[in-house]
C-alpha positions as CSV (number, residue, x, y, z in Angstrom):
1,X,165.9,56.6,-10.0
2,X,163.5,55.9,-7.2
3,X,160.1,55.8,-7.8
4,X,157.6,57.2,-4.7
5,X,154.5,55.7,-3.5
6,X,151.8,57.7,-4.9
7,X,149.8,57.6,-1.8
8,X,152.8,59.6,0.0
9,X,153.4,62.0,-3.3
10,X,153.1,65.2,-2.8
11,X,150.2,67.1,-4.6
12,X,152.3,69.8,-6.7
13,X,150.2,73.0,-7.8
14,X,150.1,74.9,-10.8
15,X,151.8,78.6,-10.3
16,X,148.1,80.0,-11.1
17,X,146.7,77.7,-8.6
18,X,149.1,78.8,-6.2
19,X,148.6,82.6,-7.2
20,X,144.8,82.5,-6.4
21,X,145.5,80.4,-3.3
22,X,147.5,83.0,-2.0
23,X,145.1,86.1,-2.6
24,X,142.5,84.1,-1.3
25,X,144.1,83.6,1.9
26,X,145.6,87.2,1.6
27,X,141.7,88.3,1.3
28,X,140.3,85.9,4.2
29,X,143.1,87.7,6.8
30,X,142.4,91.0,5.4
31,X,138.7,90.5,5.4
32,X,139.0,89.5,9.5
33,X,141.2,92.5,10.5
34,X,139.1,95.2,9.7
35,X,135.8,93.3,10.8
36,X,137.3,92.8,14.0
37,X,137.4,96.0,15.5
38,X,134.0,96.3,14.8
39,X,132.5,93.2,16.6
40,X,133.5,94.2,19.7
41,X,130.5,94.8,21.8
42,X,130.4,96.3,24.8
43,X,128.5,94.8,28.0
44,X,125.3,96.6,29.2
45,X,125.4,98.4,32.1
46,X,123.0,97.7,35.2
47,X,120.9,100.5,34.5
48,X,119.9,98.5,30.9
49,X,119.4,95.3,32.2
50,X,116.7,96.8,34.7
51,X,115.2,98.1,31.9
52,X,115.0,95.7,29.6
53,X,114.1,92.9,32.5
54,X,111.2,95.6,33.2
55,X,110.3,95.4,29.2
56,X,110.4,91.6,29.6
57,X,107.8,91.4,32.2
58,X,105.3,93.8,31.1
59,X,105.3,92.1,27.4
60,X,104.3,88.7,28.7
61,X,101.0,88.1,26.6
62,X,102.8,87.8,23.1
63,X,102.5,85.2,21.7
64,X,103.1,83.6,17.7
65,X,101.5,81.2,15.9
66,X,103.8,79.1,13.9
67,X,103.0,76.1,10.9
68,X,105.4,73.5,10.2
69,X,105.9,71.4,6.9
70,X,108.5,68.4,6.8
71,X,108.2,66.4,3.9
72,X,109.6,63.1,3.7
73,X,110.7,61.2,0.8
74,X,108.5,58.1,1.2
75,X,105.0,60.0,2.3
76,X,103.2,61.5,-1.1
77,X,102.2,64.1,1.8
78,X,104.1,66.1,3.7
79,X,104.0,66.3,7.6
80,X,102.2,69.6,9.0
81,X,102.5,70.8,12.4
82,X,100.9,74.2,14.0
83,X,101.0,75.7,17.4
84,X,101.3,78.5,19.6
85,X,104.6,79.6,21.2
């Protein structure tokens, strides 16, 4: 009897290992095929990019304020940015 190389073995599964592999795959394809349909989007007509270009303009004072905190593993304090975008 010939013995293989245990690098080129192949992996065997257990039939309950193989069972849940299968739904889970079974799940995943069933999952995308009735998401699908619904992320098709369709492209704005002219008419709504006008408007929303026009929206763009006249909202051009917004502005946010945002914080930052990094903390590194080395400083006892952590790293704090702010600013305006």
């Amino acid at each position: 009897m010939m013995k293989m190389n245990p690098i080129i073995q192949p992996r065997m599964l257990s039939g309950l290992a193989v069972v849940i592999a299968r739904r889970s795959i079974c799940l995943t394809a069933f999952f995308f095929l009735i998401i699908a349909p619904m992320a098709n989007a369709e492209a704005l007509s002219e008419a709504d990019v006008k408007n929303l270009r026009a929206r763009i303009r006249e909202n051009r004072i917004t502005q946010a304020d945002f914080q930052e905190e990094r903390v590194i593993r080395l400083m006892k304090k952590p790293i704090v940015n702010s600013g305006k975008v």
